[in-house]
C-alpha positions in Angstrom: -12.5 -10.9 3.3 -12.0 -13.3 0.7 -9.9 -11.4 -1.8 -7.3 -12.0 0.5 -7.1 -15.7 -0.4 -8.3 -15.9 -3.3 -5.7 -13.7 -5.1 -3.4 -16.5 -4.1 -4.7 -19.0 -6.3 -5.2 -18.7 -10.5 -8.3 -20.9 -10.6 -10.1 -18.4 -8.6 -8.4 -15.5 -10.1 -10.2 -16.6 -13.5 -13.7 -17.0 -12.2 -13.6 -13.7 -10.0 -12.7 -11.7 -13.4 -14.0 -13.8 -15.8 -16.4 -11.0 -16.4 -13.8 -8.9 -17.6 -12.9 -10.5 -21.1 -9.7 -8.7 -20.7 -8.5 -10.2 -17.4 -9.2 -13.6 -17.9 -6.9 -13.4 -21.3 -4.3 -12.0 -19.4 -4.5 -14.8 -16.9 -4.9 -17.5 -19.9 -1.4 -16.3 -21.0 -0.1 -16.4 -17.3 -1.2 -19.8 -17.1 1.0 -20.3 -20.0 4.0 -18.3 -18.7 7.0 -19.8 -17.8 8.2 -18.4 -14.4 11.3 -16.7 -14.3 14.0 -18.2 -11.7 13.7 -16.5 -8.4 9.9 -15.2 -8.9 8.3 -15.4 -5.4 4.9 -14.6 -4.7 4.3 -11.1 -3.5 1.7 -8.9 -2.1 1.5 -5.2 -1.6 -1.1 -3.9 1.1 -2.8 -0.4 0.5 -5.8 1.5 1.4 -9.6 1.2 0.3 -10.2 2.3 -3.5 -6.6 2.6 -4.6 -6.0 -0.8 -5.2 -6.5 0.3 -9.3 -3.8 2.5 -8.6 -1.0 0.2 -6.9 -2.0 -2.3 -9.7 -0.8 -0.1 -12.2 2.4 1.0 -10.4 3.2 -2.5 -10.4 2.6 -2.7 -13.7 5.1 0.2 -14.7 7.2 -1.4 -12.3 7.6 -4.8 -14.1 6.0 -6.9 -11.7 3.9 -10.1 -12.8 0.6 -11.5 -12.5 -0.8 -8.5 -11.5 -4.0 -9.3 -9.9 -5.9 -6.6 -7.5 -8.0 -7.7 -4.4 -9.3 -5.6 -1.3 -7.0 -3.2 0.3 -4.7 -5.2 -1.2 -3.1 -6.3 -5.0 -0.9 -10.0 -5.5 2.0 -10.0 -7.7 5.3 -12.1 -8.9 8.5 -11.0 -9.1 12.2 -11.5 -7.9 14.3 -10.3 -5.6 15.1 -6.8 -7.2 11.5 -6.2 -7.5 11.1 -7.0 -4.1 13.3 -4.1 -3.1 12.2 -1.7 -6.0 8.5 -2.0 -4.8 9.2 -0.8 -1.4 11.3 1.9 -2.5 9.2 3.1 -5.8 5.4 2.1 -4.6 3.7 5.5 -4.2 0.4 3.4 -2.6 1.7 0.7 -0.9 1.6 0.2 2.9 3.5 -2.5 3.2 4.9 -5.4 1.0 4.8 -8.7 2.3 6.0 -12.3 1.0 3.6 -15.1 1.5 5.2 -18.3 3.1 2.6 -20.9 3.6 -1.0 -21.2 3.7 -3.0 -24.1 5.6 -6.2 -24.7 6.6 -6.7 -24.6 10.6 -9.7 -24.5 13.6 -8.2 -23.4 16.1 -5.6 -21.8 17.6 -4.1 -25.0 18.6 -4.1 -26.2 15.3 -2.4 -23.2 13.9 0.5 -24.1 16.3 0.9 -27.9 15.4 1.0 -26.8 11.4 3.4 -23.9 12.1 5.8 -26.1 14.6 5.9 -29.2 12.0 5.7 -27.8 8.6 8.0 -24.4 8.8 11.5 -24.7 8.5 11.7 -21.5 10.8 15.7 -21.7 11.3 15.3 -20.5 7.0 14.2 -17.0 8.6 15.6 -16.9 12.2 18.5 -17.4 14.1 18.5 -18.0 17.7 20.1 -14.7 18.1 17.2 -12.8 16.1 14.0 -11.2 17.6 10.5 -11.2 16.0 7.1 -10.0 16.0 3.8 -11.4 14.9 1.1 -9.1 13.6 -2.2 -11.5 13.3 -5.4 -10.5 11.7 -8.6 -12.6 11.8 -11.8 -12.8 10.0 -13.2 -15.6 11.4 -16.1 -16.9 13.6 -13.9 -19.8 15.0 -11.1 -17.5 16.1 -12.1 -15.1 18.3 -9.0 -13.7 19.7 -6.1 -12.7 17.6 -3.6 -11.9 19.8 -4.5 -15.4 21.2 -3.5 -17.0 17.9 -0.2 -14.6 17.7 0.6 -16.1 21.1 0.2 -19.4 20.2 2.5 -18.9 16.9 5.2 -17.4 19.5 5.0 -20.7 20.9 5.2 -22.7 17.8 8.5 -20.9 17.1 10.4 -20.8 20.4 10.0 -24.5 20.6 10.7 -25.5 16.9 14.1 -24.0 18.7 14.4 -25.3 22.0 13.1 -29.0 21.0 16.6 -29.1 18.6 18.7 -28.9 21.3 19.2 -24.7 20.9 18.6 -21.6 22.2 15.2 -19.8 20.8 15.1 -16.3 19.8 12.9 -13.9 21.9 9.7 -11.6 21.0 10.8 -7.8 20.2 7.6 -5.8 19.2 9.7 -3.0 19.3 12.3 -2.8 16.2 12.0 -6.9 15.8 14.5 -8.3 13.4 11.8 -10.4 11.6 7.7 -9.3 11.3 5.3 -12.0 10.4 1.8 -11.4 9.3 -1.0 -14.2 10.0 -4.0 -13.8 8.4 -7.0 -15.7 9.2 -10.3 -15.7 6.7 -12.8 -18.5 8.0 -10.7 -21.3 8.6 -7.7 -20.6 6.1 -4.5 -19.1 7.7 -1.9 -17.1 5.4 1.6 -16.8 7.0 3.8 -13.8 5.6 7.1 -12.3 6.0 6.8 -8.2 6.2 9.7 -6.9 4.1 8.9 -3.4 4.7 9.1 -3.0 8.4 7.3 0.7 9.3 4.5 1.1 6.8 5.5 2.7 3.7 3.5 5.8 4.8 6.0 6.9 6.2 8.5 8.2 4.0 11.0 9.7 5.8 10.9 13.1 5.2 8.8 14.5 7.7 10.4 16.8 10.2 6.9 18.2 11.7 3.1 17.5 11.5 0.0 19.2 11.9 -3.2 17.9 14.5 -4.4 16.2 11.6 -1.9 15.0 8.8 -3.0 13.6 5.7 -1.3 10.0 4.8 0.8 10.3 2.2 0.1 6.9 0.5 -3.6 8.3 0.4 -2.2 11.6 -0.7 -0.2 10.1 -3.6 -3.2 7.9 -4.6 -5.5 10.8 -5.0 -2.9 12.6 -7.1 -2.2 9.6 -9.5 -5.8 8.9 -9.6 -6.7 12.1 -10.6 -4.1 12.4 -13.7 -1.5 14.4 -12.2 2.0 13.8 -13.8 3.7 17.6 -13.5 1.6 18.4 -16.6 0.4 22.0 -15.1 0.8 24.7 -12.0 -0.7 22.8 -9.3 -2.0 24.6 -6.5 -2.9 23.3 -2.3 -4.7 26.3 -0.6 -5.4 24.7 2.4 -1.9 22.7 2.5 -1.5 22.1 6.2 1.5 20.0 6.9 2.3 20.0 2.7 1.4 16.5 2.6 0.0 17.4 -1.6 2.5 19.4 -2.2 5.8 17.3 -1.6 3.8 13.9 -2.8 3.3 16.4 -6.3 6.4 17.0 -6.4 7.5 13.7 -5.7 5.4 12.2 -8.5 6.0 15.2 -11.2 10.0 14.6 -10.5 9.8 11.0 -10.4 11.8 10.6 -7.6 10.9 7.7 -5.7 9.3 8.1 -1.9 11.3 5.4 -0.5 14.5 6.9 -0.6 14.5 8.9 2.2 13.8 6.3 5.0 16.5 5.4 6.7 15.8 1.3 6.8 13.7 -1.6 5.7 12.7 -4.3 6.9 14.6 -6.7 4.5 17.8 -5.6 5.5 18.0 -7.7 8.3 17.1 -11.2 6.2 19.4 -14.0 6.3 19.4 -13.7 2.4 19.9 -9.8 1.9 21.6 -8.7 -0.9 23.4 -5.3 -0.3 24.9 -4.4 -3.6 21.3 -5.1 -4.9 19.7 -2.8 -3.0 22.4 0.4 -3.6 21.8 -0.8 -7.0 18.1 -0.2 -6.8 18.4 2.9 -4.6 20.4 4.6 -7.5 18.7 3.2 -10.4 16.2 6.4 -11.4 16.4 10.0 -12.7 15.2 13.1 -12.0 12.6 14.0 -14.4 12.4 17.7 -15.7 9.5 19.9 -13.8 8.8 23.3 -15.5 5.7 24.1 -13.5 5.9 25.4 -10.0 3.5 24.4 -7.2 2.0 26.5 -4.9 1.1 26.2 -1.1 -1.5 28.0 1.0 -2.9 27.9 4.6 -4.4 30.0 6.8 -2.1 29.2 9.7 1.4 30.7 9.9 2.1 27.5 11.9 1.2 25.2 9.1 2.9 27.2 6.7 6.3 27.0 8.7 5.8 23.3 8.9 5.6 22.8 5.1 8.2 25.5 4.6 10.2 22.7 6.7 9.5 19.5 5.2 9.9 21.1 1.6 13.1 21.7 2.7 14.3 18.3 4.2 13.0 16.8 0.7 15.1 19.1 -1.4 12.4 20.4 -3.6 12.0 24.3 -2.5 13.0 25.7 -5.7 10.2 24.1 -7.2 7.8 25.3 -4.2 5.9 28.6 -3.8 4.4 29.3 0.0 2.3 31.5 1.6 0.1 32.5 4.4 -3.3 33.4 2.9 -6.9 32.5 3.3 -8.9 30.4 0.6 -11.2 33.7 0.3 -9.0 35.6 -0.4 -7.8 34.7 -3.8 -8.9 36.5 -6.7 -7.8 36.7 -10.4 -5.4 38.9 -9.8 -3.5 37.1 -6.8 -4.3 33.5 -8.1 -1.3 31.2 -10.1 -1.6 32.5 -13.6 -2.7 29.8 -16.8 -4.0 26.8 -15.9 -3.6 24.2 -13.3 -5.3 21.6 -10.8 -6.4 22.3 -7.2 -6.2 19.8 -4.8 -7.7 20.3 -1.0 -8.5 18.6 1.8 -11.1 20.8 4.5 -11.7 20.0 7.5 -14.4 17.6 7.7 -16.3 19.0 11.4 -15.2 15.6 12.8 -11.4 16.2 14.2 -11.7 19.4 13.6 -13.9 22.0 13.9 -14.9 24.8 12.1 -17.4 27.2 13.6 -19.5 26.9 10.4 -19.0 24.2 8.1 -21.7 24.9 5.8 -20.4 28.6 5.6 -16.7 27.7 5.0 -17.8 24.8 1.8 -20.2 27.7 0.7 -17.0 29.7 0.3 -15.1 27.5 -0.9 -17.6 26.7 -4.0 -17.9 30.7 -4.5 -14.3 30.9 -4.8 -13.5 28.2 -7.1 -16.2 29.5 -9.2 -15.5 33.5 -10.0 -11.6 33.2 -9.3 -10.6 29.5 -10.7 -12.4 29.2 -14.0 -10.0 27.2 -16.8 -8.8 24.7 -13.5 -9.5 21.5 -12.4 -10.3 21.3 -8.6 -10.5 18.0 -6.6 -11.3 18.2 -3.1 -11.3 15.1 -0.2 -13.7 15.6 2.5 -15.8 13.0 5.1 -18.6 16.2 5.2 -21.0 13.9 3.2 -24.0 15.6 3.6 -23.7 19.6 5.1 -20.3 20.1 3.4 -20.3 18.8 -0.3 -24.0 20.3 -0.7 -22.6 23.8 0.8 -20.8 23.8 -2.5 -23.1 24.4 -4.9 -21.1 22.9 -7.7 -21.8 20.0 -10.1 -19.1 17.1 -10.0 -17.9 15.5 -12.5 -16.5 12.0 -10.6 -16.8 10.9 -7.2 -14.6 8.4 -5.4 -15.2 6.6 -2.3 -12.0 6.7 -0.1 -11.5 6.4 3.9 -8.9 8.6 5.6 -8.2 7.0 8.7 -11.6 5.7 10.0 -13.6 8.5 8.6 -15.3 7.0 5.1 -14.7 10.4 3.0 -15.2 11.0 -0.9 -13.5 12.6 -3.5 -15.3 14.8 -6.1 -14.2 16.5 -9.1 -15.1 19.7 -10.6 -14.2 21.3 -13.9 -14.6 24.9 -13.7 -15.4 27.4 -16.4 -17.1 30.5 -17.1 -21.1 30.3 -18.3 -23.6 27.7 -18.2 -22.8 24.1 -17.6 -24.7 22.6 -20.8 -23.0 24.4 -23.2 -19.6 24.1 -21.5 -20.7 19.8 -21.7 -21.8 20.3 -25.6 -18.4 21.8 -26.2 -16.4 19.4 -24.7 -18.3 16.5 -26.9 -17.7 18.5 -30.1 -14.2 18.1 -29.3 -14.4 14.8 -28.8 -13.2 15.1 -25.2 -16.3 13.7 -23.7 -17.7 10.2 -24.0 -20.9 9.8 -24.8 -24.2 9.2 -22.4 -24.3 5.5 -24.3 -20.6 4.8 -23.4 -20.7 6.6 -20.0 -23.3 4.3 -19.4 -22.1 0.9 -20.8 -18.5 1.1 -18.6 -21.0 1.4 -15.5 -23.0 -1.4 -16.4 -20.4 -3.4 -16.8 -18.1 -2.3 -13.3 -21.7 -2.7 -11.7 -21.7 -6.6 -12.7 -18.1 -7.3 -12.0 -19.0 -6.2 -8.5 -22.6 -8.3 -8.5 -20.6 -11.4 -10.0 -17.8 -11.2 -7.4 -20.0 -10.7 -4.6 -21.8 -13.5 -5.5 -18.7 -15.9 -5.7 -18.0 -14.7 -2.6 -21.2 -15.9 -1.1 -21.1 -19.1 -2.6 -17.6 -20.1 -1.8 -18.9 -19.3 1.6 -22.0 -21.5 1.2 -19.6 -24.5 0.0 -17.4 -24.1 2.7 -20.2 -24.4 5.2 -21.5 -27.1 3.8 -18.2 -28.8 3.8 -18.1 -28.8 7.5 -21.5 -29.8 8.0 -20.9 -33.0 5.6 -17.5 -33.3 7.4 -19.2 -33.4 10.9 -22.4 -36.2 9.6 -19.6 -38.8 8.0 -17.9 -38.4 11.6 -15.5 -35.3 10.6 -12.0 -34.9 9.8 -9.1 -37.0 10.5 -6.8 -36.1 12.9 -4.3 -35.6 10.9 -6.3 -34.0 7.6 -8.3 -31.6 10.5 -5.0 -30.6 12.3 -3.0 -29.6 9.5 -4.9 -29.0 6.0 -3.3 -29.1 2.8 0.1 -27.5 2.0 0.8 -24.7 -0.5 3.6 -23.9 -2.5 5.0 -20.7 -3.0 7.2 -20.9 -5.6 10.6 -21.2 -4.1 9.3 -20.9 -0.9 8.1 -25.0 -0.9 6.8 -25.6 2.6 8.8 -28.8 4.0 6.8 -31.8 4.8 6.7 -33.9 7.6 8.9 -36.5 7.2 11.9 -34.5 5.7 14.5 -34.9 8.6 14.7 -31.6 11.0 17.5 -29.2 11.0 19.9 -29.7 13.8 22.9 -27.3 14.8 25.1 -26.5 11.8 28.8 -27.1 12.5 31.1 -24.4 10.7 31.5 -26.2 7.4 27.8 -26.9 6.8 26.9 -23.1 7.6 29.8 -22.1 4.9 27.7 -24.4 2.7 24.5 -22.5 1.8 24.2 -19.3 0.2 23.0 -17.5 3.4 25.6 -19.1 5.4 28.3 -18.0 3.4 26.8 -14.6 4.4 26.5 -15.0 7.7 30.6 -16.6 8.0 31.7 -13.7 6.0 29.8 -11.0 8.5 31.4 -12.6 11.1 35.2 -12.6 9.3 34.4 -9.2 9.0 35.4 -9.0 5.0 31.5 -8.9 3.6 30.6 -5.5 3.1 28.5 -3.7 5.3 25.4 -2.1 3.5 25.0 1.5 6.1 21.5 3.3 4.5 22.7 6.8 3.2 21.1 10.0 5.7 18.9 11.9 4.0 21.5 14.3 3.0 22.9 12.1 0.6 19.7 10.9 -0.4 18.1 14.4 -1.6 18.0 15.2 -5.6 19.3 18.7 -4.2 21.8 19.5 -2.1 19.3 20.8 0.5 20.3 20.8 4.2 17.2 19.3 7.1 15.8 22.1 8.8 13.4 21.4 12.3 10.9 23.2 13.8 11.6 25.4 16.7 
């Protein structure tokens, strides 16, 4: 997984989109751009085929140097983005600050570069506890949690080799979570900023056998247009998962807001007052559509009843128990609106007969939803999209969980397809079969031309080593530890700079984050408590639980 990396460096950003005229002007003027002081390196994690999405959140957002890679997109921003993007990112997993990357072997050589060349006592205490999460893509490393393990050692005896007292391993609640990513032979060291993934927003009181994500959730809504415009409409809503990620989105009140912590927080360098300034800095947009709620199990229904609830959006909520079937014209939302569903797929769950209950499904969205828009998720490739009997109109590729799943639209009207196609284009609402075509072509070569940068940077690399290993290989020193990278204000210390030893009062006092730390312990900083959810809600809503 090369996007990883290469979204990390501008030279290869150009030449991945240099088919896309418009991406390589935008990184022409990055080049260009003066960095702001206190721009970091950044990058947001998500799932397959929304990184389009997250991109543009970060765009709205402010951020810089938007670039988007695989289940991932890189970024620039300060401090105050930092925070915003784990409290406004609707797609994002988890956020995470790059702090070095090397080029390493082995997992011994991985623990000489992280023991000389990280300034570790910049992140941890002696007093802190850590985790390391490590993910490899490599032939040469063939154990990860072998390379996490040897990391753990790099770090406890940075500490105990200066005369000090290490901080331990916590993979439950750690104070600090690293990430170490390993493609090939190049390692990417990263501080998590986010903590729990971003999934989970906080709101949940109660769940159903098979809840829907809510970052895929919100993906599939932003992908799909939806901005509060219409009625909007969930008849199989399960835990509500749709419904309250609508709602967030047509409100515009961000998801982050009801989780209690982040990982951040508990950085030597956290800004408090900065992040009660971000948590307050939005408003509540007006809604003047309702959203409605459906499901087949009283169970489910009580559970979304419930989480509506604890996110203060009931007035804008409608809920009831009621088959798919049996809606009609009379029963169904009046005007127009979008469905959104997610079946069950016959994998996790399953129906008696799949191909009966998709056949239903496509009758009912046929005679009883004609004027709406209805988008449905499902992994039922095959028996269940076919059961339809409906022509789509777009098709994404998505994965809930582990199960590879698509999502197909369908506009629905009364009569015959053709001439419901003929009058869109009069109206100048469809593009053309030349145009349609053309933006295909041209997505279908971006993905030829980076696939095949891909495989040659591949090639090179090989043949880098087998060159290496004829002229008698590396040198001990160039092997061990690879070249350095600089992050921006994150500058990874060299060698020969003298190491840290303890800090007596006066030279604590003397940097900015040990002017925090003094005035924590003089008990006059003040102390940033995150607000329950009460106090949180854009109603005065009391949490409810299920019984």
């Amino acid at each position: 997984d090369y996007s990883y990396l290469c979204v990390l460096n501008v030279n290869l950003r150009v030449k991945v989109a240099r088919s896309s005229k418009l991406a390589m002007e935008q990184e022409l003027k990055w080049e260009g751009r003066e960095r702001e002081e206190g721009e970091m390196d950044l990058l947001a994690k998500t799932l397959y085929g929304l990184e389009d999405v997250l991109a543009e959140e970060l765009r709205e957002l402010g951020a810089n140097e938007v670039v988007p890679g695989r289940r991932m997109v890189a970024f620039r921003g300060d401090r105050r983005m930092l925070y915003r993007a784990n409290i406004h990112l609707r797609t994002a997993l988890k956020v995470l600050v790059p702090v070095a990357q090397f080029e390493a072997h082995s997992p011994d050589e991985v623990y000489e570069y992280l023991y000389e060349h990280i300034e570790w006592d910049r992140y941890l205490t002696p007093r802190s506890t850590f985790a390391i999460d490590t993910v490899v893509y490599s032939e040469q490393f063939t154990h990860s949690k072998f390379v996490a393990y040897r990391a753990k050692d790099a770090i406890a005896d940075y500490f105990t080799d200066r005369g000090g007292r290490r901080p331990n391993v916590s993979v439950v609640d750690p104070d600090l979570l690293f990430h170490i990513h390993i493609a090939d032979s190049v390692v990417t060291l990263a501080l998590d900023s986010s903590g729990e993934s971003l999934h989970k927003r906080g709101y949940r009181v109660g769940q159903n056998e098979a809840p829907l994500s809510e970052v895929l959730a919100a993906g599939i809504l932003l992908k799909i247009g939806w901005h509060g415009q219409c009625n909007f409409l969930d008849p199989m809503c399960g835990s509500g998962t749709f419904i309250t990620e609508a709602a967030l989105i047509a409100l515009g009140i961000p998801p982050g807001i009801f989780r209690q912590s982040y990982a951040f927080e508990r950085w030597m360098d956290f800004d408090a007052d900065l992040l009660s300034e971000v948590l307050e800095d939005w408003e509540e947009q007006p809604f003047d559509h309702k959203l409605y709620g459906s499901d087949i199990h009283p169970k489910a229904i009580a559970i979304t009843r419930a989480n509506v609830k604890n996110t203060g959006i009931s007035r804008y909520v409608e809920l009831e128990v009621k088959p798919f079937e049996e809606y009609s014209e009379e029963n169904r939302p009046g005007g127009e609106g979008i469905l959104v569903m997610n079946p069950p797929y016959g994998e996790r769950l399953k129906p008696m007969d799949l191909e009966k209950l998709y056949s239903s499904i496509g009758s009912t969205l046929k005679h009883v939803f004609s004027g709406w828009k209805a988008w449905i998720i499902s992994g039922s490739l095959e028996e269940g999209f076919n059961a339809i009997g409906l022509k789509h109109f777009q098709r994404e590729k998505l994965y809930n969980g582990m199960i590879e799943c698509e999502l197909r639209g369908y506009e629905l009207f009364e009569g015959k397809r053709d001439e419901h196609l003929e009058e869109l284009r009069q109206q100048g609402l469809l593009p053309s079969r030349e145009e349609r075509e053309k933006y295909y072509q041209q997505r279908e070569a971006m993905k030829q031309e980076q696939r095949a940068f891909r495989m040659k940077n591949r090639r090179q690399r090989a043949g880098s080593g087998d060159r290496n290993e004829r002229e008698g290989g590396y040198g001990e020193r160039e092997r061990r530890t690879g070249g350095a990278r600089d992050f921006g204000d994150r500058k990874v210390a060299s060698k020969s700079r003298p190491r840290n030893q303890s800090r007596t009062r006066s030279e604590e006092s003397a940097s900015p984050a040990g002017e925090v730390r003094m005035r924590k312990r003089e008990k006059t900083a003040r102390t940033f408590v995150p607000r329950p959810n009460s106090e949180r809600k854009p109603e005065g809503e009391g949490s409810s639980s299920i019984n």
